[in-house]
TIMAR-946988 format. One record per residue: residue number from 1; x, y, z of N, C-alpha, C, CB in turn. Coordinates in pm, whole numbers, padded with zeros to 5 digits. Glycine has a CB too. Layout:
// TIMAR-946988
{k->NUM, n.u->X, n.v->Y, n.w->Z, ca.u->X, ca.v->Y, ca.w->Z, c.u->X, c.v->Y, c.w->Z, cb.u->X, cb.v->Y, cb.w->Z};
...
This chain:
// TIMAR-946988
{k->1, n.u->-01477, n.v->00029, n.w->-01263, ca.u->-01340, ca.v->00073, ca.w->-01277, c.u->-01274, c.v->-00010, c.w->-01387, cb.u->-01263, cb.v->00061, cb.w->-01142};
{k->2, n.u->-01204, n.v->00049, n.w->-01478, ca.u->-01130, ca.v->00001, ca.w->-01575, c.u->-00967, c.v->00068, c.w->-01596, cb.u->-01220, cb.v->00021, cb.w->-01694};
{k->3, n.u->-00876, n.v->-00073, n.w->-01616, ca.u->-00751, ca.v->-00042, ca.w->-01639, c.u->-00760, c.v->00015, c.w->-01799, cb.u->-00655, cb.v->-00171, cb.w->-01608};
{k->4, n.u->-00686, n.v->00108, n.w->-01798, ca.u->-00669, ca.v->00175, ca.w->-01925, c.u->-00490, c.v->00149, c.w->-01963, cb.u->-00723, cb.v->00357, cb.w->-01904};
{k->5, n.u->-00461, n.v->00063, n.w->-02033, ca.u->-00283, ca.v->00084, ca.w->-02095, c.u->-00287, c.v->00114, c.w->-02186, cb.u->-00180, cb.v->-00017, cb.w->-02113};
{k->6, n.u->-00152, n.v->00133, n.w->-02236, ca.u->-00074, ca.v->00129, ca.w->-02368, c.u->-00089, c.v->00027, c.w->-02441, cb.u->00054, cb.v->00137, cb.w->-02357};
{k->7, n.u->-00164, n.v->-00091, n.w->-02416, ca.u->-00175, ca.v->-00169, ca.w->-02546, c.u->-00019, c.v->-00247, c.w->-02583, cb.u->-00224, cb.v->-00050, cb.w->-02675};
{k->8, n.u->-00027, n.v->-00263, n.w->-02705, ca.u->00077, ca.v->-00298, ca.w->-02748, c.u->00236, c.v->-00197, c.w->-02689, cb.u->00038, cb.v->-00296, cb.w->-02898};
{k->9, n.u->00215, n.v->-00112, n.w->-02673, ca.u->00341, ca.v->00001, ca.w->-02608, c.u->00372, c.v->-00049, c.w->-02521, cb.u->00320, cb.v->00145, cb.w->-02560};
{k->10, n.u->00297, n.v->-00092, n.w->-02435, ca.u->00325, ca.v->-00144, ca.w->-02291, c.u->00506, c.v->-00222, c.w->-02226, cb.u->00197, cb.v->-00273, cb.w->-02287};
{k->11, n.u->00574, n.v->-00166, n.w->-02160, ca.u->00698, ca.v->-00160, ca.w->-02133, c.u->00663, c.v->-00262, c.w->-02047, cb.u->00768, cb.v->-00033, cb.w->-02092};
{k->12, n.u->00645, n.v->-00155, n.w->-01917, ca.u->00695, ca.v->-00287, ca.w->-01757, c.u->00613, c.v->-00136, c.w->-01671, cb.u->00976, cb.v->-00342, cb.w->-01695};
{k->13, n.u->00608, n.v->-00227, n.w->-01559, ca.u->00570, ca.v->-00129, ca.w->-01491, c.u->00697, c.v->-00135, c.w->-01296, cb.u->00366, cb.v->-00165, cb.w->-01486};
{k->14, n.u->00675, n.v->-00013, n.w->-01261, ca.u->00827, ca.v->00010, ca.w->-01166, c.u->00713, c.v->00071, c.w->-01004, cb.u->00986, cb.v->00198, cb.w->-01270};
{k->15, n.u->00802, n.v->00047, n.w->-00912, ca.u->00825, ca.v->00057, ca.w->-00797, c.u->00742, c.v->00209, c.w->-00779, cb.u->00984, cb.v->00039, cb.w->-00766};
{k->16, n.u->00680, n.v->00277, n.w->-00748, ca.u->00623, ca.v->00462, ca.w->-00728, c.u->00789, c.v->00495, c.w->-00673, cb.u->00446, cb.v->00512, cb.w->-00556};
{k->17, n.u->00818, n.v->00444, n.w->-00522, ca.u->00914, ca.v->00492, ca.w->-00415, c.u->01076, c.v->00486, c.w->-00499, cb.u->00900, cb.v->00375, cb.w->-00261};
{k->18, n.u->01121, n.v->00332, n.w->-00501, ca.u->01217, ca.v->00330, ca.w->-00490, c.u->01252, c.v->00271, c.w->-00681, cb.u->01248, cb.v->00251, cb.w->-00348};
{k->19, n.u->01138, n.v->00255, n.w->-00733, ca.u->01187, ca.v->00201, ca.w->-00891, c.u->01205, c.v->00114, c.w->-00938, cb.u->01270, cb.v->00221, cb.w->-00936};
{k->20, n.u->01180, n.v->-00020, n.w->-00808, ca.u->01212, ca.v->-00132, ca.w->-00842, c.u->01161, c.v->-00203, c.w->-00958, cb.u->01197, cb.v->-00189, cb.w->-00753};
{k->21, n.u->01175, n.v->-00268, n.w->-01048, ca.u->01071, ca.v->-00330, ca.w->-01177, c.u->00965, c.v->-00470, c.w->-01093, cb.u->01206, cb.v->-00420, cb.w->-01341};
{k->22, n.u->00836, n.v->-00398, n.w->-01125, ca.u->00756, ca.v->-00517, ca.w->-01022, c.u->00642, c.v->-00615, c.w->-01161, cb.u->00619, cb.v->-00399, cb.w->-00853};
{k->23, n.u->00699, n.v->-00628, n.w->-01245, ca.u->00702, ca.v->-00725, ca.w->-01334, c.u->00572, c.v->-00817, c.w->-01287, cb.u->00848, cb.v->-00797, cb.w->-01334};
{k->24, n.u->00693, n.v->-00901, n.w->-01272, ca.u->00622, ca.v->-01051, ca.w->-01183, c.u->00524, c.v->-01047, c.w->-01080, cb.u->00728, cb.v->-01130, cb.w->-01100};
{k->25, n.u->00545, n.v->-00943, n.w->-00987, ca.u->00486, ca.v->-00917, ca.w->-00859, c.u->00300, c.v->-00884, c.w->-00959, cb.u->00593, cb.v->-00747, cb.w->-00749};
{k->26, n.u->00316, n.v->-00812, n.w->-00983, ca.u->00219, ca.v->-00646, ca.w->-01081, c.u->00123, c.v->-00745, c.w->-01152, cb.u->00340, cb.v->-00513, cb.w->-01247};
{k->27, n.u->00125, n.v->-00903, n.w->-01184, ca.u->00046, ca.v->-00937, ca.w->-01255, c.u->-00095, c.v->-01029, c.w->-01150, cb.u->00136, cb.v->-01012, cb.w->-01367};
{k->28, n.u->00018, n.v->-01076, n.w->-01055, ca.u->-00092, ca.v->-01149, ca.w->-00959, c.u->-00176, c.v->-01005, c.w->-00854, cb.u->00015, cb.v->-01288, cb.w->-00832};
{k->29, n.u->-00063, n.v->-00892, n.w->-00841, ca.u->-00144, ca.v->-00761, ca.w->-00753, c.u->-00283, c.v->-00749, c.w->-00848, cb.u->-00036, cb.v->-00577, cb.w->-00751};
{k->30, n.u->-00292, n.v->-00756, n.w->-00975, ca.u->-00399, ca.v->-00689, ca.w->-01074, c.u->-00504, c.v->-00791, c.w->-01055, cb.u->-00353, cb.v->-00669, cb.w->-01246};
{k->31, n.u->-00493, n.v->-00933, n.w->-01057, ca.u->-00523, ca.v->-01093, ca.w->-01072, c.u->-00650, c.v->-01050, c.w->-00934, cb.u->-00347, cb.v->-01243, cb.w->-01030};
{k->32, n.u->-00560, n.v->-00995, n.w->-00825, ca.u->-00602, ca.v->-00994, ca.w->-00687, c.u->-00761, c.v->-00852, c.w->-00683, cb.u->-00426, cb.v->-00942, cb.w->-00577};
{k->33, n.u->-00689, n.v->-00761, n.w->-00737, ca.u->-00766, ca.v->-00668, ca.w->-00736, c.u->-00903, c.v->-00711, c.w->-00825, cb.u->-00687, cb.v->-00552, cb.w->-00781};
{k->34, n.u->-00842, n.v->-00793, n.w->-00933, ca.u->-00999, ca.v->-00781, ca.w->-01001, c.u->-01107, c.v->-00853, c.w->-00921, cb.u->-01007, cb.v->-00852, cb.w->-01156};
{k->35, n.u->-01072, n.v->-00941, n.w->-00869, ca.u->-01188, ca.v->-00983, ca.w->-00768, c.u->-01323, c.v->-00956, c.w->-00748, cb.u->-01161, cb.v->-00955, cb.w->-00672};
{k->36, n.u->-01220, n.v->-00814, n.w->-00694, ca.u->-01344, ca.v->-00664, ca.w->-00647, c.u->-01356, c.v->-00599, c.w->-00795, cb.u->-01261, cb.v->-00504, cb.w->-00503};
{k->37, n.u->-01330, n.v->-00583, n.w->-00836, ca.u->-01380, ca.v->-00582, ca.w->-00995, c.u->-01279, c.v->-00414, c.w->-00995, cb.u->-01619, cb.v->-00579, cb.w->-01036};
{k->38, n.u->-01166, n.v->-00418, n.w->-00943, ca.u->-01101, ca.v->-00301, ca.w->-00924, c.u->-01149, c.v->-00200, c.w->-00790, cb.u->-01120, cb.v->-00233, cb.w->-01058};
{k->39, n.u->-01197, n.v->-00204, n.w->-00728, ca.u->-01294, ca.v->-00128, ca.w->-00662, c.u->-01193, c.v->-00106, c.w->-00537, cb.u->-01450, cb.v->-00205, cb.w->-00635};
{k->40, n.u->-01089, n.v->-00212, n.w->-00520, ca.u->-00999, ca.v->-00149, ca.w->-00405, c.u->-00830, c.v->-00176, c.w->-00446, cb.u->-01042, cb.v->-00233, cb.w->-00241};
{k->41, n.u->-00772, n.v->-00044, n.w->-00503, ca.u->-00647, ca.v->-00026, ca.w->-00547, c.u->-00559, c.v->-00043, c.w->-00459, cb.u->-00628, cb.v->00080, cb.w->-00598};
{k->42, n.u->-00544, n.v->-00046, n.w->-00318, ca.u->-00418, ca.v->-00034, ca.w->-00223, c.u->-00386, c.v->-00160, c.w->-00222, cb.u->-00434, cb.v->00025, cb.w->-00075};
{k->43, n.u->-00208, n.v->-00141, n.w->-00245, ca.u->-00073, ca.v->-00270, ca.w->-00247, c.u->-00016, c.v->-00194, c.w->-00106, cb.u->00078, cb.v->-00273, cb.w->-00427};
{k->44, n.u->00058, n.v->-00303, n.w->-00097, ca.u->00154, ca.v->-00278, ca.w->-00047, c.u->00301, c.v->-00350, c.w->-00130, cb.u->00121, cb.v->-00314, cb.w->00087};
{k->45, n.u->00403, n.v->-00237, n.w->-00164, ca.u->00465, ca.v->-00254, ca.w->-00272, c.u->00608, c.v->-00396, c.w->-00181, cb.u->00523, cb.v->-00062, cb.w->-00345};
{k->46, n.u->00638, n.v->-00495, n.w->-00258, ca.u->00676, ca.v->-00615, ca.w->-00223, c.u->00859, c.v->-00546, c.w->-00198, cb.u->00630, cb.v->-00751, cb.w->-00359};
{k->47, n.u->00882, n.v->-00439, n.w->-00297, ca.u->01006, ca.v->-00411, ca.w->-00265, c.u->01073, c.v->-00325, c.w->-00164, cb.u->01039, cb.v->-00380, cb.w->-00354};
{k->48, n.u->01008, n.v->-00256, n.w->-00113, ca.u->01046, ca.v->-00152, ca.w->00032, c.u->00883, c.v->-00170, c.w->00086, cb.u->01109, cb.v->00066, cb.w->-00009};
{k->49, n.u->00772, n.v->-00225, n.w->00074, ca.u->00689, ca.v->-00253, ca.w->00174, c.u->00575, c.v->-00155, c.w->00232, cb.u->00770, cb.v->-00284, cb.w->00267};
{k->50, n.u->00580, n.v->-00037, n.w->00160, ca.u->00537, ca.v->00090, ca.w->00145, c.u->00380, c.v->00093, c.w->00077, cb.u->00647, cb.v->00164, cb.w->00059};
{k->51, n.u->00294, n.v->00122, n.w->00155, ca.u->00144, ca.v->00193, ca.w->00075, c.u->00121, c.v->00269, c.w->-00053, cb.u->00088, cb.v->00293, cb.w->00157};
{k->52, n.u->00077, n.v->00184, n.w->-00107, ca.u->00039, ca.v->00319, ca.w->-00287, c.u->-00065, c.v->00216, c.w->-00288, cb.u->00183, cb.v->00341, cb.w->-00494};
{k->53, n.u->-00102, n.v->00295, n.w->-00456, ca.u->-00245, ca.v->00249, ca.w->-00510, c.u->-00170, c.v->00180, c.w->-00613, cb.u->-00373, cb.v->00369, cb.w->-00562};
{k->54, n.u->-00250, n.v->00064, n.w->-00661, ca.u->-00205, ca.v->00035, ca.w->-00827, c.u->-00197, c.v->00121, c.w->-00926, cb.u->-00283, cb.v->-00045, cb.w->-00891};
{k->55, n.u->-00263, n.v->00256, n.w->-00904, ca.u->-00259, ca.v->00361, ca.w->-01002, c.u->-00156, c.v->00459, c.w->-00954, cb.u->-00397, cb.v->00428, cb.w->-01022};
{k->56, n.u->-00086, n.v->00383, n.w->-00891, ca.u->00016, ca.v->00540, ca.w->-00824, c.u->00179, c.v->00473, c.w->-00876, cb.u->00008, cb.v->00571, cb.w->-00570};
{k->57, n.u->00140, n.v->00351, n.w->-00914, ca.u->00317, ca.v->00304, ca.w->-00992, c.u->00403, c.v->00346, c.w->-01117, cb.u->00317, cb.v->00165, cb.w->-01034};
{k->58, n.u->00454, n.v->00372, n.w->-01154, ca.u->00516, ca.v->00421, ca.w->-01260, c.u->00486, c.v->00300, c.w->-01342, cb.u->00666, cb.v->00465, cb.w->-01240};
{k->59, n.u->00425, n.v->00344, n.w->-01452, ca.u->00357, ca.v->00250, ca.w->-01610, c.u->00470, c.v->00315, c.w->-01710, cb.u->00142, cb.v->00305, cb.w->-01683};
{k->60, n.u->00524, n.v->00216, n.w->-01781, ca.u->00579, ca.v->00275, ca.w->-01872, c.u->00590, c.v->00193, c.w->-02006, cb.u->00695, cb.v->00315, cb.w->-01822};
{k->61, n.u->00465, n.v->00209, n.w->-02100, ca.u->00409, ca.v->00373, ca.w->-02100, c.u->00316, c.v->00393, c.w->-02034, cb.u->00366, cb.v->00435, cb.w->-02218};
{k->62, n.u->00267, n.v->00538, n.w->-01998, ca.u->00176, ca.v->00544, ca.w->-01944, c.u->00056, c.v->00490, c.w->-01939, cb.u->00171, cb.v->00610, cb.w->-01948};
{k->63, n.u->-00007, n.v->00408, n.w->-01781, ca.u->-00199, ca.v->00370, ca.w->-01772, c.u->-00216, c.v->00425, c.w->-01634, cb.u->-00265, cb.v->00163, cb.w->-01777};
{k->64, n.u->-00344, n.v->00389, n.w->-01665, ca.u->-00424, ca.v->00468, ca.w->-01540, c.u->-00536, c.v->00352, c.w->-01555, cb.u->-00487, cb.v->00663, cb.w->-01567};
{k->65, n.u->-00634, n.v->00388, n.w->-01377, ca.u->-00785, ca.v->00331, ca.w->-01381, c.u->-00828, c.v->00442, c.w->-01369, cb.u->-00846, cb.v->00226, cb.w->-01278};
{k->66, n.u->-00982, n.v->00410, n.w->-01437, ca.u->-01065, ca.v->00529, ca.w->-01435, c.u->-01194, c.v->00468, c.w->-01486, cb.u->-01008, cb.v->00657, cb.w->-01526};
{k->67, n.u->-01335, n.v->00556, n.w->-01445, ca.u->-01429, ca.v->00529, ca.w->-01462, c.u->-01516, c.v->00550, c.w->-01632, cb.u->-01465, cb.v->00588, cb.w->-01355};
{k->68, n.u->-01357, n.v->00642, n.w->-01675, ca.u->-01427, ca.v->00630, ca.w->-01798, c.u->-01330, c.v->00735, c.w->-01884, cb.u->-01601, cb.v->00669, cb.w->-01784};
{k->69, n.u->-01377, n.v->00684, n.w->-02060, ca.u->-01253, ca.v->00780, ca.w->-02124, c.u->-01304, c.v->00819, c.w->-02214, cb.u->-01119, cb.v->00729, cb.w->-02168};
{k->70, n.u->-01176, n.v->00893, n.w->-02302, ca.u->-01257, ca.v->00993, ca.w->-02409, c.u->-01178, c.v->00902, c.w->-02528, cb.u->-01219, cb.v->01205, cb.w->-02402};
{k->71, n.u->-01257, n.v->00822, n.w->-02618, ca.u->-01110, ca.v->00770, ca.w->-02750, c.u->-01146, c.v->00866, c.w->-02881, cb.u->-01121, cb.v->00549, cb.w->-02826};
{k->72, n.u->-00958, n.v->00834, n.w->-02937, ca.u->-00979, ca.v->00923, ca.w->-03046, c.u->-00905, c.v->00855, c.w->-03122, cb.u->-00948, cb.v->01066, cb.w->-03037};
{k->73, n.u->-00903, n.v->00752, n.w->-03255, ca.u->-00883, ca.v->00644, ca.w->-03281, c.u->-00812, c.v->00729, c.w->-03391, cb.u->-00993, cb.v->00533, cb.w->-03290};
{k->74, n.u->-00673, n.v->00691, n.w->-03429, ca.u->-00611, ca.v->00700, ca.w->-03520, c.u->-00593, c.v->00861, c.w->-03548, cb.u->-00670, cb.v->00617, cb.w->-03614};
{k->75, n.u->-00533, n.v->00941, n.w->-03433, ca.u->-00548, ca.v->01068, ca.w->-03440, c.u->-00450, c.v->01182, c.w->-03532, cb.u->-00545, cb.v->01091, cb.w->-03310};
{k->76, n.u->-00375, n.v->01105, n.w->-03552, ca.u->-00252, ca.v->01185, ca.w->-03677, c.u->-00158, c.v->01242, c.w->-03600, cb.u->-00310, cb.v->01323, cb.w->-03788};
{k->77, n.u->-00151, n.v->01261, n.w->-03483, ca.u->-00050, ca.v->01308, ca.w->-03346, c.u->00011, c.v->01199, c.w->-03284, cb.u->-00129, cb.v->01382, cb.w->-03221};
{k->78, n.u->00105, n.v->01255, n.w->-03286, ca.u->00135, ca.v->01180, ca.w->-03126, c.u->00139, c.v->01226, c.w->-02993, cb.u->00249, cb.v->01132, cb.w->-03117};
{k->79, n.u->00127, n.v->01324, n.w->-03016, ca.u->00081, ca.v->01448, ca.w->-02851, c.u->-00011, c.v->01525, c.w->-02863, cb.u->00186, cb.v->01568, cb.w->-02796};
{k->80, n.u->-00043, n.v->01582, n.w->-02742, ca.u->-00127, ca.v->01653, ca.w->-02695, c.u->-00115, c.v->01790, c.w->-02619, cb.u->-00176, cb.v->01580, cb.w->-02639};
{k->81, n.u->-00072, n.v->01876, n.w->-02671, ca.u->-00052, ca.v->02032, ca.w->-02604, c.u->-00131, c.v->02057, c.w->-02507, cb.u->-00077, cb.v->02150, cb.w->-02694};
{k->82, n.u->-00037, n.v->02088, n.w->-02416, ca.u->-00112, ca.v->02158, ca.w->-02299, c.u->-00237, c.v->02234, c.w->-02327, cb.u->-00024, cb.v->02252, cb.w->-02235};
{k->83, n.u->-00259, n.v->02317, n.w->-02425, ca.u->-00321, ca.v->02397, ca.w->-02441, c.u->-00464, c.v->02334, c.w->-02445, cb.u->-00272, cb.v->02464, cb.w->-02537};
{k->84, n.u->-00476, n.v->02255, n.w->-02522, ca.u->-00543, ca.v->02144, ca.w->-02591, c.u->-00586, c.v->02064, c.w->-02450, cb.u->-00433, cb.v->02051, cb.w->-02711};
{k->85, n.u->-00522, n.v->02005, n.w->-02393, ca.u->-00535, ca.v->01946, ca.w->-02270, c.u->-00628, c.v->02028, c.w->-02112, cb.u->-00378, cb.v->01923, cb.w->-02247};
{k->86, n.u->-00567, n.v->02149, n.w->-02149, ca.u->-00679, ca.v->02237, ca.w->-02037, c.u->-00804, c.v->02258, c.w->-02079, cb.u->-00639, cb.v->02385, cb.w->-02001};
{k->87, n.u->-00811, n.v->02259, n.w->-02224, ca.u->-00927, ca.v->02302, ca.w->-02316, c.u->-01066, c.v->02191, c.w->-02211, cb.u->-00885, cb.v->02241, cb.w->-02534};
{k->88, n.u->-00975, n.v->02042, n.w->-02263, ca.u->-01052, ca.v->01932, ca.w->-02299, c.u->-01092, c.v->01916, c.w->-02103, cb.u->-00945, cb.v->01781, cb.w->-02408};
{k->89, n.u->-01022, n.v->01934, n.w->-02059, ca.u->-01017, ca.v->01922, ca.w->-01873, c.u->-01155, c.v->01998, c.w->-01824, cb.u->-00854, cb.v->02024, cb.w->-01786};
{k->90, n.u->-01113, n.v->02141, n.w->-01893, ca.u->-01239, ca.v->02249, ca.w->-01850, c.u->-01390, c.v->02202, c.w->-01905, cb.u->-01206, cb.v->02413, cb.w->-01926};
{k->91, n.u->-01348, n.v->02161, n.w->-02012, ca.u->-01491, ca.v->02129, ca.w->-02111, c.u->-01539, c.v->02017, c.w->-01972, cb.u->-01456, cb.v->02028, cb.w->-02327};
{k->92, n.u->-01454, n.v->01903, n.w->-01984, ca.u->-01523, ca.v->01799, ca.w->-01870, c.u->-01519, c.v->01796, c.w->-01738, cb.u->-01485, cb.v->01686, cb.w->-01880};
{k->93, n.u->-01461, n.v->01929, n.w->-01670, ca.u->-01477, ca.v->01926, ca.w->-01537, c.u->-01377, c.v->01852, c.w->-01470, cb.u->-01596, cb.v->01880, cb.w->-01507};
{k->94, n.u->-01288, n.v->01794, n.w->-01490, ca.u->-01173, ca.v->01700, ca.w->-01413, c.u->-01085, c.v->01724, c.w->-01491, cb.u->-01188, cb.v->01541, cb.w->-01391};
{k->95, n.u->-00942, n.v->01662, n.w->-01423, ca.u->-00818, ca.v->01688, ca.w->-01441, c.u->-00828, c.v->01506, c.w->-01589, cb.u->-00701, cb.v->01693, cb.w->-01242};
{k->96, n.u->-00730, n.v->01530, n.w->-01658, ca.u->-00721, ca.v->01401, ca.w->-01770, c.u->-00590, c.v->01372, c.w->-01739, cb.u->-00745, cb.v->01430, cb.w->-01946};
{k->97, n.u->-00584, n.v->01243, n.w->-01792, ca.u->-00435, ca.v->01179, ca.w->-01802, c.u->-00456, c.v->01110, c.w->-01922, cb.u->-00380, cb.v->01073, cb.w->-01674};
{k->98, n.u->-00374, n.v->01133, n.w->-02010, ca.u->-00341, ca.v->01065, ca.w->-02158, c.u->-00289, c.v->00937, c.w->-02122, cb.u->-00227, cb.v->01147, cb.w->-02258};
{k->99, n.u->-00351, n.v->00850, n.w->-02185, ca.u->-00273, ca.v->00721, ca.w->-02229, c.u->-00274, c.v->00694, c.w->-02377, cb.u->-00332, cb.v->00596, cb.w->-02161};
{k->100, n.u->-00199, n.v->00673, n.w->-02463, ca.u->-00151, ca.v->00662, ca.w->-02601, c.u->-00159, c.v->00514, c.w->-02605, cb.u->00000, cb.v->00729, cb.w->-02637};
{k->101, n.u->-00296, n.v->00440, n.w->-02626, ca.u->-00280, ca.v->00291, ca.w->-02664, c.u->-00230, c.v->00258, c.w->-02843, cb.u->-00447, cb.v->00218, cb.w->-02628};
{k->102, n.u->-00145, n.v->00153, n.w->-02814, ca.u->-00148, ca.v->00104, ca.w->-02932, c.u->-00173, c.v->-00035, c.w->-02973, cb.u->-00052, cb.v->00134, cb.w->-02972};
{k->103, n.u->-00308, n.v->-00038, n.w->-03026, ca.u->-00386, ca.v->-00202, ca.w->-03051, c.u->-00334, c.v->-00285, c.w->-03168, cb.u->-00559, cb.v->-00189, cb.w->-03090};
Protein backbone atom coordinates (compact mmCIF):
# COMPACT_ATOMS: atom_id res chain seq x y z
CA UNK A 1 0.00 0.00 0.00
CA UNK A 2 1.19 3.39 -0.96
CA UNK A 3 0.17 7.00 -0.04
CA UNK A 4 -0.24 8.81 -3.22
CA UNK A 5 -0.37 13.09 -2.67
CA UNK A 6 -0.17 16.17 -4.25
CA UNK A 7 3.38 16.64 -3.74
CA UNK A 8 4.28 20.01 -3.55
CA UNK A 9 0.20 21.10 -3.85
CA UNK A 10 -0.36 19.60 -0.75
CA UNK A 11 -2.72 22.01 1.48
CA UNK A 12 -3.79 20.30 4.90
CA UNK A 13 -5.79 17.65 5.30
CA UNK A 14 -9.66 18.01 7.31
CA UNK A 15 -11.96 16.07 9.51
CA UNK A 16 -14.37 13.40 6.68
CA UNK A 17 -17.52 14.27 9.44
CA UNK A 18 -17.28 17.48 10.88
CA UNK A 19 -14.09 19.42 8.92
CA UNK A 20 -12.05 19.89 11.56
CA UNK A 21 -8.22 20.66 10.22
CA UNK A 22 -6.30 17.48 11.65
CA UNK A 23 -2.90 18.89 10.76
CA UNK A 24 -0.99 17.94 13.77
CA UNK A 25 -3.08 14.96 14.68
CA UNK A 26 -2.69 13.38 10.59
CA UNK A 27 1.10 13.22 10.87
CA UNK A 28 1.66 10.87 13.93
CA UNK A 29 -2.01 8.82 12.59
CA UNK A 30 0.31 8.15 9.18
CA UNK A 31 3.76 7.68 11.56
CA UNK A 32 1.34 4.94 13.30
CA UNK A 33 -0.03 3.30 10.31
CA UNK A 34 3.21 2.80 8.60
CA UNK A 35 4.27 0.33 11.01
CA UNK A 36 2.00 -2.09 9.26
CA UNK A 37 3.42 -0.77 6.23
CA UNK A 38 -0.22 0.83 5.60
CA UNK A 39 -2.02 -2.38 5.69
CA UNK A 40 -4.53 -1.13 8.41
CA UNK A 41 -6.21 2.40 7.62
CA UNK A 42 -8.89 2.74 10.52
CA UNK A 43 -8.56 6.16 12.93
CA UNK A 44 -10.57 7.11 14.99
CA UNK A 45 -10.92 10.85 14.17
CA UNK A 46 -9.49 12.94 17.53
CA UNK A 47 -12.19 15.66 16.80
CA UNK A 48 -15.82 14.12 17.21
CA UNK A 49 -14.28 10.52 17.85
CA UNK A 50 -15.93 8.85 14.91
CA UNK A 51 -14.58 5.70 12.63
CA UNK A 52 -13.11 6.43 9.01
CA UNK A 53 -10.16 5.23 7.15
CA UNK A 54 -7.11 7.48 6.54
CA UNK A 55 -8.30 7.40 3.00
CA UNK A 56 -11.75 8.59 3.78
CA UNK A 57 -10.47 12.35 5.08
CA UNK A 58 -10.77 15.22 3.02
CA UNK A 59 -6.96 15.87 1.33
CA UNK A 60 -6.73 19.04 0.00
CA UNK A 61 -5.49 18.58 -2.70
CA UNK A 62 -6.52 15.55 -3.44
CA UNK A 63 -4.53 11.76 -2.16
CA UNK A 64 -5.48 8.53 -1.87
CA UNK A 65 -3.75 4.87 -0.88
CA UNK A 66 -3.67 2.45 -3.37
CA UNK A 67 -1.93 -0.52 -4.59
CA UNK A 68 -0.88 1.03 -7.55
CA UNK A 69 -0.99 3.92 -10.30
CA UNK A 70 -1.01 4.99 -13.70
CA UNK A 71 1.78 8.29 -14.10
CA UNK A 72 1.67 10.66 -16.78
CA UNK A 73 4.52 13.07 -16.24
CA UNK A 74 4.19 16.50 -17.48
CA UNK A 75 0.81 16.08 -19.24
CA UNK A 76 -0.07 19.62 -20.80
CA UNK A 77 -3.61 19.51 -18.80
CA UNK A 78 -4.66 20.17 -15.92
CA UNK A 79 -7.83 17.93 -16.00
CA UNK A 80 -9.23 15.07 -16.90
CA UNK A 81 -12.79 14.69 -18.62
CA UNK A 82 -15.05 12.46 -17.55
CA UNK A 83 -15.11 11.03 -20.72
CA UNK A 84 -11.50 10.27 -20.67
CA UNK A 85 -11.81 9.02 -17.12
CA UNK A 86 -14.52 6.20 -17.89
CA UNK A 87 -12.42 5.37 -20.94
CA UNK A 88 -9.28 4.78 -18.69
CA UNK A 89 -11.63 2.96 -15.60
CA UNK A 90 -13.15 0.47 -18.28
CA UNK A 91 -9.78 -0.20 -19.97
CA UNK A 92 -8.54 -1.18 -16.19
CA UNK A 93 -11.43 -2.65 -14.64
CA UNK A 94 -11.79 -0.34 -11.41
CA UNK A 95 -13.11 2.85 -10.52
CA UNK A 96 -9.72 5.75 -10.56
CA UNK A 97 -9.19 8.68 -8.47
CA UNK A 98 -6.88 11.44 -9.87
CA UNK A 99 -4.32 12.89 -7.85
CA UNK A 100 -2.45 15.88 -9.65
CA UNK A 101 1.14 15.65 -7.94
CA UNK A 102 3.33 18.40 -8.14
CA UNK A 103 7.23 17.43 -7.57
Amino acid sequence: MTFFDAGANTESVYCAFGGSELEDWWGNAMDQAAVSDFSDLAIVTPCCSKSTSLNDLRYVWPAAFGMCSLTVVNPGATTLCAEERRRIEQAIGSPLKVIWQHL
